[in-house]
C-alpha positions as a Markdown table, in Angstrom:
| # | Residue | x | y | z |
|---|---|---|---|---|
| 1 | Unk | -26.1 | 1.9 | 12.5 |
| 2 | Unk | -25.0 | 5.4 | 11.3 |
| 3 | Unk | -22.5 | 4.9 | 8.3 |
| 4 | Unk | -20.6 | 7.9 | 6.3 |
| 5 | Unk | -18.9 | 7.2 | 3.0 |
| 6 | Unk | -16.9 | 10.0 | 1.1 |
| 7 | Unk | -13.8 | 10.9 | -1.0 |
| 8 | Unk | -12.2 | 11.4 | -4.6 |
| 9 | Unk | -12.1 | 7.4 | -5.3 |
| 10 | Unk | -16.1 | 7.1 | -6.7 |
| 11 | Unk | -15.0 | 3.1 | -7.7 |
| 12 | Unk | -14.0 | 1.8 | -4.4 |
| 13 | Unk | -16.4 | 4.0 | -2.8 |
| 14 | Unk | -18.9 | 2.2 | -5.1 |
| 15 | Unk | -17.5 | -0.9 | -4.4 |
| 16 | Unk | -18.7 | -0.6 | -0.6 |
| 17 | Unk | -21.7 | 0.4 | -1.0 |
| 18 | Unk | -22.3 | -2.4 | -3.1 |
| 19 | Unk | -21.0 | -4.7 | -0.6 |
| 20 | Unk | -23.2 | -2.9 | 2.1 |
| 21 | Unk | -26.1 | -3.3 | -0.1 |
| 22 | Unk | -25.8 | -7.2 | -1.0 |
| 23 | Unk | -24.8 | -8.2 | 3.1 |
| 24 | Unk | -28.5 | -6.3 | 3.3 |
| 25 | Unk | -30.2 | -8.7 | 0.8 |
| 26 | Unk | -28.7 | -12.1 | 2.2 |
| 27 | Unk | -30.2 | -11.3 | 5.5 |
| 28 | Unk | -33.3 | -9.2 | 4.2 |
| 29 | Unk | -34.9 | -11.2 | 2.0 |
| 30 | Unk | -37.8 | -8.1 | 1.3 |
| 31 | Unk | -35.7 | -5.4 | -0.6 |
| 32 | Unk | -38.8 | -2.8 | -0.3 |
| 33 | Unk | -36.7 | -2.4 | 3.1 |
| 34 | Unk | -33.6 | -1.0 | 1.0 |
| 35 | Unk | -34.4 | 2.5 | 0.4 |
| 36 | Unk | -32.2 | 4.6 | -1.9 |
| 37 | Unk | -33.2 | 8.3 | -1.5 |
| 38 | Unk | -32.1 | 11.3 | -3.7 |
| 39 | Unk | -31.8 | 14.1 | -1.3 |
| 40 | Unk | -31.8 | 16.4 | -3.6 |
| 41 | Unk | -35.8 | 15.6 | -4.7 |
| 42 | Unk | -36.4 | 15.1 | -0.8 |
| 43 | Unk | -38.0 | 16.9 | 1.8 |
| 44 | Unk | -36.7 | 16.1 | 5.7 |
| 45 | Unk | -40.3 | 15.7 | 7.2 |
| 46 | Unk | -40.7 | 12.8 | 4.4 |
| 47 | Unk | -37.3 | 11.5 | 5.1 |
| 48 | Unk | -38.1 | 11.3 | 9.0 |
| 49 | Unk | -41.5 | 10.0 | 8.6 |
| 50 | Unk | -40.2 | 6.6 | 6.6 |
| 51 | Unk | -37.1 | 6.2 | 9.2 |
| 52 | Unk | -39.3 | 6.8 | 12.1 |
| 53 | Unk | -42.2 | 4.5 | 11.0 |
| 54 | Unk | -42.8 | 1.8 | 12.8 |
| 55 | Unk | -43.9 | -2.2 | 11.7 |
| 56 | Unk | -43.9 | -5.1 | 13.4 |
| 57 | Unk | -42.8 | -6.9 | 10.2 |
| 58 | Unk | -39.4 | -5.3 | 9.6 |
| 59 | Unk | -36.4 | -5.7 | 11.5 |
| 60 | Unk | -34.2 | -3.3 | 10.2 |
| 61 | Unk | -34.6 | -1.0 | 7.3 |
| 62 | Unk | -31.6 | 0.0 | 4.5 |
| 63 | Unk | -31.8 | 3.9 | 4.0 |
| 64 | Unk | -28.8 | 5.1 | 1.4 |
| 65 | Unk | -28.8 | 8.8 | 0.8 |
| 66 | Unk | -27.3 | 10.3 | -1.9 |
| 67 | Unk | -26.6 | 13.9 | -2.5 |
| 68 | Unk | -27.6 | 15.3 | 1.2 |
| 69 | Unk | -25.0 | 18.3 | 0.8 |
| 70 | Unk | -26.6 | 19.6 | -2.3 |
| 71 | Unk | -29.7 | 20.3 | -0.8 |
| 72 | Unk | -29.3 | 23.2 | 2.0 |
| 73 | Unk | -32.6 | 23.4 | 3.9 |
| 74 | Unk | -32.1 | 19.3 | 4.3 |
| 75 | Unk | -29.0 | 19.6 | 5.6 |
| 76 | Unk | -29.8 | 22.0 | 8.3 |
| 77 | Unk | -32.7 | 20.1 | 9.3 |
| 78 | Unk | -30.6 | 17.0 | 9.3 |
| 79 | Unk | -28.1 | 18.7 | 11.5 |
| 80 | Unk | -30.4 | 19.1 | 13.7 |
| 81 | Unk | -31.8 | 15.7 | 14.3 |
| 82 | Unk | -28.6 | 14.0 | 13.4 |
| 83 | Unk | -28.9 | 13.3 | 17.6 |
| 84 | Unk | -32.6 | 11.5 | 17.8 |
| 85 | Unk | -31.2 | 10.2 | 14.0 |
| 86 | Unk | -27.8 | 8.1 | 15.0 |
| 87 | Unk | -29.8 | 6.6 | 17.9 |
| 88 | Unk | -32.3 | 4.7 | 15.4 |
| 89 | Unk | -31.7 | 0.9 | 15.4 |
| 90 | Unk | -32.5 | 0.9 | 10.8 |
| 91 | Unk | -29.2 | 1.2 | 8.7 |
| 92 | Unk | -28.6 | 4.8 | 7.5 |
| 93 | Unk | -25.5 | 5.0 | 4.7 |
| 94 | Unk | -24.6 | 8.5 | 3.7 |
| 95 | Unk | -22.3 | 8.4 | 0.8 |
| 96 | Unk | -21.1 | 11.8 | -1.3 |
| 97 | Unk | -19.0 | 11.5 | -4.3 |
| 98 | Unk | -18.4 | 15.0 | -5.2 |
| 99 | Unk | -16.2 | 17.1 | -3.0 |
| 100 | Unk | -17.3 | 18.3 | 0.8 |
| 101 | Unk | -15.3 | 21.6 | 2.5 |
| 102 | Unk | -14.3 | 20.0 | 5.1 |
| 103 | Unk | -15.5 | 23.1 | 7.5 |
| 104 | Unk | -18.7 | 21.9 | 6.9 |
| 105 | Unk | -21.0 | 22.1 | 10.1 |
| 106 | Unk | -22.8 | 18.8 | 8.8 |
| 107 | Unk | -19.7 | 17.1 | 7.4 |
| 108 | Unk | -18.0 | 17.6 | 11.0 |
| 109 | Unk | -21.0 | 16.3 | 12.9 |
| 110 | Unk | -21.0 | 13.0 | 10.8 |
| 111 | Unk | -18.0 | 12.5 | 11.4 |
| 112 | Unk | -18.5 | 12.7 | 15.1 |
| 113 | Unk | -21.7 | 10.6 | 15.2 |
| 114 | Unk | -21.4 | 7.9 | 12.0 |
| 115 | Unk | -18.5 | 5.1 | 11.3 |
| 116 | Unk | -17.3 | 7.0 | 8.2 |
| 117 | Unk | -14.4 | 6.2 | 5.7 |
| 118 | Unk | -12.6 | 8.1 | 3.6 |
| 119 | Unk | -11.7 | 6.5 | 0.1 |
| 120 | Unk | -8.6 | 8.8 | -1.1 |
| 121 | Unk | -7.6 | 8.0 | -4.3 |
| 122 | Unk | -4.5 | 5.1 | -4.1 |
| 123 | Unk | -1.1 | 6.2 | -4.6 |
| 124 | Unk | 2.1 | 4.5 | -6.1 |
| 125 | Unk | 2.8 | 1.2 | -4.0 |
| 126 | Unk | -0.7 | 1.1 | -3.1 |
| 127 | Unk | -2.4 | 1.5 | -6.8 |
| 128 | Unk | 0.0 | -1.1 | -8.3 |
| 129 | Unk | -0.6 | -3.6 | -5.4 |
| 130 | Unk | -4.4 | -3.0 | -6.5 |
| 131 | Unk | -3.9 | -3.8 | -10.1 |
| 132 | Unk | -1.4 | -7.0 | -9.1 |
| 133 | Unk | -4.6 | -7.8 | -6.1 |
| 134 | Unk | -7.6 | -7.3 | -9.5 |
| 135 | Unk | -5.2 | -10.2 | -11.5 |
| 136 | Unk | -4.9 | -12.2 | -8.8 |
| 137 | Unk | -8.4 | -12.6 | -7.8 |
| 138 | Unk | -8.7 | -14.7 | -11.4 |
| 139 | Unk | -5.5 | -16.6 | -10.6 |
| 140 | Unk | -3.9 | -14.4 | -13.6 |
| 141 | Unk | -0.3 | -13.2 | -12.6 |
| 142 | Unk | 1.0 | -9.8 | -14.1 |
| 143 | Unk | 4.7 | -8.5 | -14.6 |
| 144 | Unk | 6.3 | -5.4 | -12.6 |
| 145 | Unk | 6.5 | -3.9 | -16.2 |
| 146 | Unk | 3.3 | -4.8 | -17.2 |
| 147 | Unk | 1.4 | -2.9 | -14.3 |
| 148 | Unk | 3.7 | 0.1 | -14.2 |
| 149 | Unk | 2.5 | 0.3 | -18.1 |
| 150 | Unk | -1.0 | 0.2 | -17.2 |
| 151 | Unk | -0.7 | 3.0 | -15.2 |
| 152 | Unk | 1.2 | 4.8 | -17.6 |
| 153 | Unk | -1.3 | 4.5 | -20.1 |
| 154 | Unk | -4.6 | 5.0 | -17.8 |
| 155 | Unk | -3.6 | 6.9 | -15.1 |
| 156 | Unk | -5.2 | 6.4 | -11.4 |
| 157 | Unk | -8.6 | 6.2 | -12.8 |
| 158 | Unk | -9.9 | 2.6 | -11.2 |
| 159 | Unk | -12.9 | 2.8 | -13.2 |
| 160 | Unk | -11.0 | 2.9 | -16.2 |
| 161 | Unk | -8.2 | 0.6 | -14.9 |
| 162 | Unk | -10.7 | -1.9 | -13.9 |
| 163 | Unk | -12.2 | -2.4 | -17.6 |
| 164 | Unk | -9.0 | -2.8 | -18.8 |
| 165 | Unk | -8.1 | -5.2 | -16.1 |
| 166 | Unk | -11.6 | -6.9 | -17.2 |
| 167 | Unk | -10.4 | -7.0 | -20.8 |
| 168 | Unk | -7.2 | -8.3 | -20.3 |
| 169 | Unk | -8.6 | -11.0 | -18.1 |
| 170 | Unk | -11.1 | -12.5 | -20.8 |
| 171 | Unk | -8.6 | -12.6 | -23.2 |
| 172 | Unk | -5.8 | -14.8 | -21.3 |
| 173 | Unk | -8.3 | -16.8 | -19.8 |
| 174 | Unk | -9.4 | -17.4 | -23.3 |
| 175 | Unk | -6.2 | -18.5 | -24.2 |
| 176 | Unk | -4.9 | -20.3 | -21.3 |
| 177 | Unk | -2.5 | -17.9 | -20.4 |
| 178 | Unk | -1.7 | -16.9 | -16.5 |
| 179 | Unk | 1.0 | -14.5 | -17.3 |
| 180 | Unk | 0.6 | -10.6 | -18.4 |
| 181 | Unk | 3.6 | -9.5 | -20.0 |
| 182 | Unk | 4.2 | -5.5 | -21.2 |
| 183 | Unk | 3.9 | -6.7 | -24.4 |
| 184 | Unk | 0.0 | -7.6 | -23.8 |
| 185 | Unk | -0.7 | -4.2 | -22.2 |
| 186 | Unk | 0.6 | -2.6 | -25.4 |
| 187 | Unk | -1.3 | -4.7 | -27.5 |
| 188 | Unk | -4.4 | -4.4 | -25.5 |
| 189 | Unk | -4.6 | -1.2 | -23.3 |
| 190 | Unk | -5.2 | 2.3 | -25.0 |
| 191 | Unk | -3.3 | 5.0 | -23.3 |
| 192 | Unk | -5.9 | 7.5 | -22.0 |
| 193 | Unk | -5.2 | 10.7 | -23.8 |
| 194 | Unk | -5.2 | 13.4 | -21.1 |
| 195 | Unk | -2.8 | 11.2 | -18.8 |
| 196 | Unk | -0.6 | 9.9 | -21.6 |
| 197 | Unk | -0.1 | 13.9 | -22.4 |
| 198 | Unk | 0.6 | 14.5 | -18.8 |
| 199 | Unk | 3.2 | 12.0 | -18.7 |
| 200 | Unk | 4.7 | 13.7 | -22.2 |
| 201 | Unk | 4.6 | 17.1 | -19.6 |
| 202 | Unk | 5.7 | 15.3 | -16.8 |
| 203 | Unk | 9.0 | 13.8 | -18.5 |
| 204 | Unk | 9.8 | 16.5 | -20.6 |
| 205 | Unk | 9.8 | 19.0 | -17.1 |
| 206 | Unk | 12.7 | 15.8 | -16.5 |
| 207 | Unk | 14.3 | 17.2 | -19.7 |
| 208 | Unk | 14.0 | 13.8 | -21.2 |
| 209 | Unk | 13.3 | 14.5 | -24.8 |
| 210 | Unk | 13.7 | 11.2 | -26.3 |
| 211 | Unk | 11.3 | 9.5 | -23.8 |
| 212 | Unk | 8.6 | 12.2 | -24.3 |
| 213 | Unk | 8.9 | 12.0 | -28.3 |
| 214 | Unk | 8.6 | 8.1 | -27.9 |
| 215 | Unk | 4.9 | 8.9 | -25.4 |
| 216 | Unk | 3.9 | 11.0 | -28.5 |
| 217 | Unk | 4.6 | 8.0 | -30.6 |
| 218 | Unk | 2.6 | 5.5 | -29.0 |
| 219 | Unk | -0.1 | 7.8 | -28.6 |
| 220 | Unk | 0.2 | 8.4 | -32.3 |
| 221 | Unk | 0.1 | 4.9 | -32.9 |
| 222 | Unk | -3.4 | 4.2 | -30.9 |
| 223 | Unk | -4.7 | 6.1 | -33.5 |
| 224 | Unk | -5.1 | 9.7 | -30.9 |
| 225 | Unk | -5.2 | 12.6 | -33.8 |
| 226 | Unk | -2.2 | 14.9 | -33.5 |
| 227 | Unk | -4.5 | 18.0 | -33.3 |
| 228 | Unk | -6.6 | 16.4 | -30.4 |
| 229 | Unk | -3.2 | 15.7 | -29.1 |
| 230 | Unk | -1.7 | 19.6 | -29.4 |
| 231 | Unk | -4.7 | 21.1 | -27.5 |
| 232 | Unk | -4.4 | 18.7 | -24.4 |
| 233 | Unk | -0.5 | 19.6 | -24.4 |
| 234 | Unk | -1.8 | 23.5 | -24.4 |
| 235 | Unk | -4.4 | 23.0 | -21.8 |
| 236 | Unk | -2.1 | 20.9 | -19.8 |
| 237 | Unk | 0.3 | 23.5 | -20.1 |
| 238 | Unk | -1.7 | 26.8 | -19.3 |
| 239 | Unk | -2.5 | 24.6 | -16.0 |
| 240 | Unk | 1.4 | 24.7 | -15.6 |
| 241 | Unk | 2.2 | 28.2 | -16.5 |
| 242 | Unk | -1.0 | 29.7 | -14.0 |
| 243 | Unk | 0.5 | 27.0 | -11.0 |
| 244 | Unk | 3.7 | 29.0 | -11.6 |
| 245 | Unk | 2.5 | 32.4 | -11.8 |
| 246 | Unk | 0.5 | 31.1 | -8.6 |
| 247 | Unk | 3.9 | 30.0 | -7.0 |
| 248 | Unk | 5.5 | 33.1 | -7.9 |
| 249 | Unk | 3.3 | 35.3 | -5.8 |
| 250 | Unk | 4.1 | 33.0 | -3.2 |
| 251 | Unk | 0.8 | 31.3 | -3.2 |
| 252 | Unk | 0.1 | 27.5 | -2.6 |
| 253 | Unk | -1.4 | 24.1 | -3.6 |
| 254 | Unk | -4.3 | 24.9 | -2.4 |
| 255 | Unk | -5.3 | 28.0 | -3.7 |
| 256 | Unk | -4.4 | 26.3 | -7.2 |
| 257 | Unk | -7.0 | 23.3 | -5.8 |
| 258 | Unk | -9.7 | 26.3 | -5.6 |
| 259 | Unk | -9.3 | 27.3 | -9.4 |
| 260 | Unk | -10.6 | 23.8 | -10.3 |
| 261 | Unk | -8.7 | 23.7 | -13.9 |
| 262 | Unk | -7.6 | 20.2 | -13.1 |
| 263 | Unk | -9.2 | 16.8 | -10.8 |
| 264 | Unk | -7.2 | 17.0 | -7.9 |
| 265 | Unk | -5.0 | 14.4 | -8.3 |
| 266 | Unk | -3.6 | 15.8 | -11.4 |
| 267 | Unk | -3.9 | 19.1 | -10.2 |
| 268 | Unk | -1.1 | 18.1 | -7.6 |
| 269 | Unk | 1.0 | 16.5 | -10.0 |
| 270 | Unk | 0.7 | 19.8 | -12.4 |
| 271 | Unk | 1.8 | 21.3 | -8.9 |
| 272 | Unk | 5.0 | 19.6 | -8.9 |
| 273 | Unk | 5.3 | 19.1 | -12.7 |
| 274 | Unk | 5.8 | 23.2 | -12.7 |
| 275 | Unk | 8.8 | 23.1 | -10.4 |
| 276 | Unk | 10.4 | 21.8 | -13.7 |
| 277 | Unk | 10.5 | 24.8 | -16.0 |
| 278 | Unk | 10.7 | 28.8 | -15.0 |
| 279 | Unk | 8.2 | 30.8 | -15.5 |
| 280 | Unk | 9.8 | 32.2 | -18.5 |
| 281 | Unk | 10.2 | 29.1 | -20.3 |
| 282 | Unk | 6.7 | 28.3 | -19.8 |
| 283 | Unk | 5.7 | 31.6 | -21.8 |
| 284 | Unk | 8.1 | 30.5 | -24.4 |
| 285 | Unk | 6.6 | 27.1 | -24.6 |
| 286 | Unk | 3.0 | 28.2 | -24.6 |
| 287 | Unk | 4.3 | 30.9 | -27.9 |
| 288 | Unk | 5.5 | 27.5 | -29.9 |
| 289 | Unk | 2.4 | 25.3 | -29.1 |
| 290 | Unk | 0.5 | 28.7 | -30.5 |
| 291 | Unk | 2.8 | 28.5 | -33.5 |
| 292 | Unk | 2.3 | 24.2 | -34.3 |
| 293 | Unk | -1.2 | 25.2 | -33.6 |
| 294 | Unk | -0.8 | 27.6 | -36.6 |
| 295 | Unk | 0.8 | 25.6 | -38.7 |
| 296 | Unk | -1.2 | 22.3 | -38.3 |
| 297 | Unk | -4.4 | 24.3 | -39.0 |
| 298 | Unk | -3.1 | 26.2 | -41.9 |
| 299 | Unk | -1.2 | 23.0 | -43.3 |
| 300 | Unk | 1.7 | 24.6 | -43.6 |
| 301 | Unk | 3.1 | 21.3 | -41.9 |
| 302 | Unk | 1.9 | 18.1 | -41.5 |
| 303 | Unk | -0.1 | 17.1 | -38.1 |
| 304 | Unk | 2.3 | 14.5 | -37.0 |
| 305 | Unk | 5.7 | 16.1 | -37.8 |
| 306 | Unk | 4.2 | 19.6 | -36.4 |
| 307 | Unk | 3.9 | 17.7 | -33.3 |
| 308 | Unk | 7.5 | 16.1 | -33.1 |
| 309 | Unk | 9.3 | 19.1 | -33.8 |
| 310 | Unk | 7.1 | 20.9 | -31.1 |
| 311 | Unk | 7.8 | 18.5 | -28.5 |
| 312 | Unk | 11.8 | 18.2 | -30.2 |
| 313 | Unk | 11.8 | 21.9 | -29.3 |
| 314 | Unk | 10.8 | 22.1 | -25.6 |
């Protein structure tokens, strides 16, 4: 069995491998059988030698390889054999958490010869289904409010949602409670900075002042320092202002993907986030977060207010 596991969601892609891993260990009692192999330390002769080696006491072997498309000379090789490889009878997962171009000579050919899947990070319906799926699996049920919060606060980060998830569970099954309310995820959940400062960009390219004064607020208020704050909202905004200048010259998403300034998911959302300002207002904006810079380093006004009036201004 020839199995290929990739893609931008490292939790779920986790998850499988886990799950791969512990159907193994029912069966196979022996876990010198599970192999986990750093391909980056590897050599392909080495590789071949243990998948290839015979023994009349092992059924089937485990062979997870990590890292195959960092290491060149392996990859060729393994192209090579991937053939003679896919025929063998042992379990071989390939699984790659950073990105792949998917022109890749190797990354085509798995996908021809393995059972691969793709875990693309979850989107809208899909992510809050997720969280609702994570509360129900503890027989906990959580509000419409309440998960749209979580998100708010944490973004599409499952590894991050999932401790939270974690924490809020111990808690209500500590007190006897089967509901989450929005109440408990305020109480609870501490927005992550970078996406509660997207969501401040997001909403204020929606010209909604008051809502984007009330996200500095609660980040304020779980205790994120206003200076830590101001330098997100300027490198969340020179993202914005280069997507523009990229859209300008009539360029696309995906030559602002190859730049790398944000994760890809929020590199897409900075994307669309830039549709709502011109070019010139973004200039203007990145002139006044120089200026609350200024005066919050100089103390010419206080941290917090510095930060209001910037956002008040925008």
């Amino acid at each position: 069995m020839f199995i290929f596991l990739f893609g931008e969601d490292t939790y779920r892609l986790q998850k499988k491998l886990d799950e791969i891993q512990d159907k193994y260990k029912k069966i196979h009692e022996n876990e010198l059988n599970l192999k986990r192999i750093d391909i980056s330390q590897k050599e392909f002769k080495e590789f071949v030698d243990e998948l290839f080696q015979c023994s009349m006491f092992v059924k089937r072997k485990l062979f997870l390889l990590e890292n195959l498309f960092s290491n060149e000379k392996f990859q060729k090789d393994f192209l090579e054999g991937i053939k003679e490889i896919a025929k063998s009878k042992d379990i071989i997962v390939i699984f790659e958490k950073n990105n792949i171009p998917k022109k890749n000579k190797l990354f085509l050919a798995l996908k021809k010869y393995a059972e691969c899947q793709e875990f693309k990070p979850l989107k809208d319906a899909e992510l809050k289904r997720w969280v609702e799926k994570e509360f129900e699996k503890q027989g906990i049920g959580i509000s419409y409010e309440a998960v749209n919060l979580i998100l708010e606060f944490v973004g599409n980060d499952l590894w991050q949602i999932s401790n939270e998830v974690q924490k809020l569970i111990c808690l209500k099954s500590s007190a006897q409670i089967k509901n989450i309310k929005a109440q408990d995820i305020k109480n609870i959940v501490k927005p992550n900075l970078e996406t509660n400062i997207f969501e401040i960009i997001n909403t204020l390219a929606q010209k909604n002042r008051k809502k984007a004064l009330n996200l500095v607020q609660i980040g304020l208020d779980k205790g994120d320092p206003p200076i830590n704050m101001l330098n997100m909202i300027n490198y969340q905004f020179r993202g914005l202002l280069i997507a523009k200048e990229l859209r300008s010259e009539g360029q696309s998403l995906n030559d602002f993907l190859k730049l790398n300034i944000f994760k890809p998911y929020p590199a897409r959302k900075a994307w669309q986030a830039s549709m709502g300002f011109s070019l010139d207002e973004l200039k203007k904006i990145y002139q006044k977060i120089f200026e609350a810079d200024l005066n919050m380093k100089t103390g010419k006004i206080q941290q917090e207010e510095s930060l209001k009036m910037l956002i008040a201004g925008i």
